[in-house]
Each structure stands twice: as C-alpha cells, then as structure tokens.
C-alpha positions in Angstrom: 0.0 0.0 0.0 2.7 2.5 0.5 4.4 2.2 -2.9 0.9 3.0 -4.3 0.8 6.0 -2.1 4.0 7.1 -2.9 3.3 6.4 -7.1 0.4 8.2 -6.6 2.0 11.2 -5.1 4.4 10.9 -7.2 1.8 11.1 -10.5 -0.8 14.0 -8.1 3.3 16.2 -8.2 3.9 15.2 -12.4 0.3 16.7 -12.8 1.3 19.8 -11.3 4.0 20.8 -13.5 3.6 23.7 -16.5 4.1 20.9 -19.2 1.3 18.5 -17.8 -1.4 21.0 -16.3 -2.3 22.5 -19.4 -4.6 20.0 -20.1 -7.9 21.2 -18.4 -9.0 17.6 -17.4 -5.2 17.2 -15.4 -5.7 20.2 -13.7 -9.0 18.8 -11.9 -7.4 15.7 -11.3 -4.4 16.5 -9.5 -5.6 17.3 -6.2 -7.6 14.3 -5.6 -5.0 12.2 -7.3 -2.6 14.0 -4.5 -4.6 13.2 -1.6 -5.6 9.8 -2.3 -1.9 8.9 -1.9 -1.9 10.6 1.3 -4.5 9.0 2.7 -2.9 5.8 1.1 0.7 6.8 2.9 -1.1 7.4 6.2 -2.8 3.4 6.2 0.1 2.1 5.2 1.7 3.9 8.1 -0.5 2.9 10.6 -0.9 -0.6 9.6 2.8 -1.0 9.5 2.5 -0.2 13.6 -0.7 -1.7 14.4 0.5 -5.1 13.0 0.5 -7.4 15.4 4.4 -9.0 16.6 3.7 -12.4 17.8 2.0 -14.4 15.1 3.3 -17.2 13.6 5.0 -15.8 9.6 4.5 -18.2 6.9 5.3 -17.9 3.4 4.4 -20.5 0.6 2.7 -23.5 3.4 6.2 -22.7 5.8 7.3 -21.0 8.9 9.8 -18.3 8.7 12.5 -18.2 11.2 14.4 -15.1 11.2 17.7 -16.4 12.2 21.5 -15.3 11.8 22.1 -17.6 8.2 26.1 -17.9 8.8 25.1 -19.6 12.4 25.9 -18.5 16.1 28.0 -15.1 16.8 31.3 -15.8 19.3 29.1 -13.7 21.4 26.2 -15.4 21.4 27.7 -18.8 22.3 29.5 -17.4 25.0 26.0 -16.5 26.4 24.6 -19.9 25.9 27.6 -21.7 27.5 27.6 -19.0 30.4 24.0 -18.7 30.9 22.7 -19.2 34.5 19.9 -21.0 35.3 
C-alpha cells in the first residue's frame, strides 16, 4: 500500500508541473489524485505499527524463522555456555 501511495504522489506532483497541467481535465485531477496517496501513505503507516508482533509468519505453506544464516556469533555462544539458570 505504501508504494501505491507514494506512485500516486508521485503522479498527483507530475500533474502539477507547466508541461502536464495544461490540459484542463489534469488540472482537476491532481488534487484528488494527490490526496488519495496521502490517505494511502497514512494506512500504510498505521498498519505497518498496528501489525501485530507475535503471530506465527508463513510464506508459501512454511514458517519463517528469522535467524542469523552464517550460524551463532562468538558472542552469542559465550552467552549460551555461560547462561545461569
């Protein structure tokens, strides 16, 4: 939803230049065009920090695990071997 927002901005700004708004139909639809990719930006924005955290991400039928690819960090093993219980 945000890149539509932005390519609509983006096409609500193009309307607003000398070349473009000559055309009298261009010239009406630029402000709606504008602020329907406002309104656009400002879902996208608020879904993006509504979303919920915890559920479980799948993509194509499997779980996603967001770990480190290249395995455990020195750091990070020294935590699990030093760990107290």
């Amino acid at each position: 939803m945000g890149a539509w927002a932005m390519a609509l901005m983006l096409i609500g700004w193009l309307m607003t230049l000398p070349i473009v708004s000559s055309v009298p139909l261009v010239r009406l639809l630029a402000q709606p065009v504008l602020a329907v990719g406002i309104i656009f930006l400002v879902l996208a924005i608020l879904s993006s920090v509504i979303r919920g955290r915890n559920g479980n991400k799948m993509w194509r039928g499997e779980q996603l695990a967001y770990g480190n690819p290249y395995g455990e960090s020195w750091l990070t093993k020294l935590r699990r071997m030093f760990r107290g219980r």
